[in-house]
N, C-alpha and C positions, 0 to 999 in steps of 0.2 A: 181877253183878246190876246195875252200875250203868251199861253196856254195852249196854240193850236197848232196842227203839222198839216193842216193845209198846204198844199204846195211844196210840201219836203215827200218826192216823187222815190219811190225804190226803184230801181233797174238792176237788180241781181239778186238771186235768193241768199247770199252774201247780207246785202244791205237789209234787206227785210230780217233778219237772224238774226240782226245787232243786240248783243246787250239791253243797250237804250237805246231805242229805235228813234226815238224823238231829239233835235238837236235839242231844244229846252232843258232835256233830260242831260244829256253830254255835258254842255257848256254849265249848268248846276253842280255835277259832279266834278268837273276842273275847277271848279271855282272854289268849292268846298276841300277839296284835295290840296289848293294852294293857301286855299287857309290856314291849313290843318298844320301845313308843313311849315312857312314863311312866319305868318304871325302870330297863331300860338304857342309855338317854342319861344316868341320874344316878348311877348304880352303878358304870357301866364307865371305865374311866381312858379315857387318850385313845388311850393306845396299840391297846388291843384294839379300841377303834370305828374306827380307824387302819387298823392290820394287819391284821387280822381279819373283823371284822364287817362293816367296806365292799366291800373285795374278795370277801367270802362270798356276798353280797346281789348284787354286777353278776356274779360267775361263776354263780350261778344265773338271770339273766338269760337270761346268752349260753346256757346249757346249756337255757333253756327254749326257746331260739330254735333250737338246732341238734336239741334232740328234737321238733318241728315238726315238721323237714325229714326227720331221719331215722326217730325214733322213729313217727310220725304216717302219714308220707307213705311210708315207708321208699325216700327216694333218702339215698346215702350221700354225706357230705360233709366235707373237709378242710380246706375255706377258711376255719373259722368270726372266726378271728384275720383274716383278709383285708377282710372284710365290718364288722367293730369295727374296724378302721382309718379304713375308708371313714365310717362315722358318725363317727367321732371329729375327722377330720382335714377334711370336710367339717362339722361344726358349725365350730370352729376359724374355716373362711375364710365360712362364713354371719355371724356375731358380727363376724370384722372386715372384710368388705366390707359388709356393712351397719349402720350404728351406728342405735344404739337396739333393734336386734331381740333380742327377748325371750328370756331364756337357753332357756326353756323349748320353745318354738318352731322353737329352733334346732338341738333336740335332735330335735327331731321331723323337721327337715328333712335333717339327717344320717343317721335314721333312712331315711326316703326316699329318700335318695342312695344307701344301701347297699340298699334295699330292688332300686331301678332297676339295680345292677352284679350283685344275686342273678339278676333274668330275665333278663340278657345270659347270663349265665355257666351260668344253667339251662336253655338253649336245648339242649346237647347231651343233657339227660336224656331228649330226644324221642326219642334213638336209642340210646343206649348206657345200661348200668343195672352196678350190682353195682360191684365195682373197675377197671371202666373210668370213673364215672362220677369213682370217688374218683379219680383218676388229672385229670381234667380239673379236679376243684375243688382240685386241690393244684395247678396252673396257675394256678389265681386268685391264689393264695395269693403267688406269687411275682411274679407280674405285676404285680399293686398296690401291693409293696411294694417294686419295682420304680421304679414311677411316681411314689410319692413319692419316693423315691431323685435321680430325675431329674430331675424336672421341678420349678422352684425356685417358682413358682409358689403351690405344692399347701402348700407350707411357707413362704411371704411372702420367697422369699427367702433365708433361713436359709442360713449357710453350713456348717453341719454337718447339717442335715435336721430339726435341735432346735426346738421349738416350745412356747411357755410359753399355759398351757389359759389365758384370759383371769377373771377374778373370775366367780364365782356372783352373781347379784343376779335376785332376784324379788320383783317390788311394793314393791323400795324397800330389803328387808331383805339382806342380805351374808351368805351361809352358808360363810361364811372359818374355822369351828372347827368340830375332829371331830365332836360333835354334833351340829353344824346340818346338816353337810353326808350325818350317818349319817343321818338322818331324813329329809332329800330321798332319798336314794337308797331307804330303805325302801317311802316314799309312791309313788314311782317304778314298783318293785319289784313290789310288791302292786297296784297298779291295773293291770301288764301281766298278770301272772300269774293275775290272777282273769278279765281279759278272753282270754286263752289259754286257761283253765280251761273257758270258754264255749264259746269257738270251736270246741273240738275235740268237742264235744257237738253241735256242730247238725252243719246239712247238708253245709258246707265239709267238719269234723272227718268226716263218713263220708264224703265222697266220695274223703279222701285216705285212709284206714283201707280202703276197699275199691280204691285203683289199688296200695299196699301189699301188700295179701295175692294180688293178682293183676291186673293191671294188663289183660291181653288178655278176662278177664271182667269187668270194670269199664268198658271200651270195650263189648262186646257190649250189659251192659243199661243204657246210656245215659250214663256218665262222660265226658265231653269229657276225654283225656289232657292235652291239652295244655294248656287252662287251668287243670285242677284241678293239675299239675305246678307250674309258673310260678307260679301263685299259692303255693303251698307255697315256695317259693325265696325269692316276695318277702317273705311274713311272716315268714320263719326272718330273712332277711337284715335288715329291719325292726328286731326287736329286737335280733339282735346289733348294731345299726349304734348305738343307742341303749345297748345296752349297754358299744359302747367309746365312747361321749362320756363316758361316767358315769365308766368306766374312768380318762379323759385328765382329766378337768373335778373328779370327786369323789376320784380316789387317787394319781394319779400327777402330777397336776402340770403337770411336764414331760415332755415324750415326743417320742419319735424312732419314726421306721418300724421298726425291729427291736422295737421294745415289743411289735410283733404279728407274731411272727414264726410261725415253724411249731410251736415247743414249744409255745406257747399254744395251736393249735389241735388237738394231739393231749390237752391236757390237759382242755379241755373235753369231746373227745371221754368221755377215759376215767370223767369226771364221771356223763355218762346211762351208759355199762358196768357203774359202780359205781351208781350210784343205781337205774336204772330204767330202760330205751326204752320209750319210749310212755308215758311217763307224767310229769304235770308237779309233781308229789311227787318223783318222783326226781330231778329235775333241781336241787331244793334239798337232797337226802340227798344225791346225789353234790360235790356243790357243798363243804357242810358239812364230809366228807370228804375228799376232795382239801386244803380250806386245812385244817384242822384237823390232816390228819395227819404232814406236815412240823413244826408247830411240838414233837407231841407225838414226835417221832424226833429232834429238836434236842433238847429236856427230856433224853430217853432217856441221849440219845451223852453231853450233860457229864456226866449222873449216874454214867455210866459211863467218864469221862473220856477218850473213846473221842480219833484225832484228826479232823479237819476231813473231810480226806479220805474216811475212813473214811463219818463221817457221810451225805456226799452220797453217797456209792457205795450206800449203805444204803438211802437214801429212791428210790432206783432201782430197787432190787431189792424192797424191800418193792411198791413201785408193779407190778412187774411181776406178781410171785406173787399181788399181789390180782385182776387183771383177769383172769390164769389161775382163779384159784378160783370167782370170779364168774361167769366164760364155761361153768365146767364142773359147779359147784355150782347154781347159782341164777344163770342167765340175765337174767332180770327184775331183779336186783337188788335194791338195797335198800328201795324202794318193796312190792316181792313179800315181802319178810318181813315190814314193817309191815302189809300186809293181810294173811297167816295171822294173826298176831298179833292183830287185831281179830276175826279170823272165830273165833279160840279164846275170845276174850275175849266176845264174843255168847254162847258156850255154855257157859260159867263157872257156878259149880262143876257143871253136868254133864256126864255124859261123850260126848264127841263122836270116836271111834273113827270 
């Protein structure tokens, strides 16, 4: 009962076009957003805004950057750790070839640097599609990380390839404690995801939803493939470029090109599998999932004294038999159970057979 929009009247194609068209839906999301900000920075230790909640918030990022590309657009892509290097390792030499530029700024320009190696690298989408395409973005994947490798440059020189992310400072303030630095990444977070939330709602979001569901009907009645392509590379590429600054600058510190290596980018992959394609809900259920479910198989193995070994061989096989289940159960994922979920909860208590 407490579930319905009966009586919540639209009168502008404005109001109907909302976001969350339902107040249920608004008044959940202000409440969850006042949560996130007020008592989780005062409740949670540091470890879990640390471990946990930081790393939760930028793999949902990247996972909303690569369901873009894939989920959105449907080109399939393996680079996504290639492209979070590229923002990451690119803000890095913006900060220190340029002094005084603004962390924030820089993060945006790293964003753009990876956005610009996404439409290089999505040039082959013109021709090839399906697992030749993922064949060409797993190229990227080594190629980049590759070039930091080699080129001393790209890392100041570093004689290991190691590079220390420079301090946080915006307007003067230092976000040097888990706290400060979980709430930058939240504010982060939510301003991309709500402006992706848009995007894929207007005319961009159908023009890539319709060269996905068929690409040679989408050319016929008037989709330009090739820009609406390219453009999809470079906004996936975009935020995960901004999602490994956050990666290097808000969790890790220090980082080396292997931080981005290819486990990373099968794991965001299997984030939108588990959460959702096409959908940027699931990109934070899968997100949630993936970090969440490692720490609660470590719980598991001591309680069960199980050894070390054991353990990790465990969260491998757990990982695997979920994305089988998912693939053959509920495709859509996790996002797809939350909406039956709500469409049961609409017709509460009556019977919706």
């Amino acid at each position: 009962m407490l579930y319905r929009e009966a009586g919540q009247f639209k009168t502008s194609y404005e109001a109907d076009g909302q976001i969350f068209p339902i107040l249920q839906d608004r008044v959940a999301l202000l409440a969850m957003m006042a949560l996130a900000i007020v008592a989780v920075p005062l409740c949670a230790s540091a470890y879990t805004l640390s471990a946990i909640l930081i790393p939760f918030l930028i793999f949902s990022l990247a996972a909303i950057g690569l369901n873009i590309l894939t989920g959105y657009a449907g080109q399939l892509s393996l680079g996504t750790a290639a492209f979070m290097a590229v923002g990451a390792f690119a803000s890095y030499n913006f900060i220190l070839r340029l002094p005084g530029l603004p962390v924030l700024l820089a993060f945006v320009l790293g964003g753009l640097s990876a956005a610009l190696v996404g439409i290089a690298f999505g040039l082959p989408s013109l021709r090839i599609r399906g697992f030749y395409l993922a064949a060409s973005t797993l190229a990227t994947q080594f190629f980049v990380v590759w070039c930091l490798t080699k080129i001393p440059y790209l890392t100041n020189y570093s004689a290991s390839g190691v590079i220390t992310a420079q301090p946080i400072v915006i307007l003067g303030h230092a976000f040097d404690t888990p706290e400060r630095k979980y709430l930058l990444v939240l504010c982060v977070v939510a301003v991309m995801a709500l402006l992706a939330k848009n995007m894929v709602r207007s005319n961009v979001g159908r023009s890539w939803m319709a060269v996905r569901d068929m690409d040679v009907a989408a050319e016929v009645i008037g989709f330009r493939l090739m820009r609406t392509k390219l453009l999809a590379f470079a906004v996936s590429s975009f935020y995960c470029g901004v999602a490994g600054a956050l990666y290097a600058y808000a969790y890790l510190g220090t980082v080396e090109p292997e931080a981005y290596n290819l486990d990373l980018s099968f794991r965001i992959l299997f984030m939108i599998i588990i959460g959702g394609v096409g959908s940027i809900l699931g990109s934070f259920l899968g997100a949630a999932f993936i970090v969440l479910l490692p720490v609660m198989l470590n719980v598991i193995a001591h309680s069960l004294l199980l050894p070390t070994s054991v353990a990790s061989n465990l969260e491998l096989m757990v990982f695997g038999a979920l994305i089988i289940f998912f693939l053959i159960v509920e495709p859509h994922g996790l996002a797809r159970l939350w909406q039956i979920g709500k469409e049961k909860l609409r017709l509460w208590p009556f019977p919706h057979e």
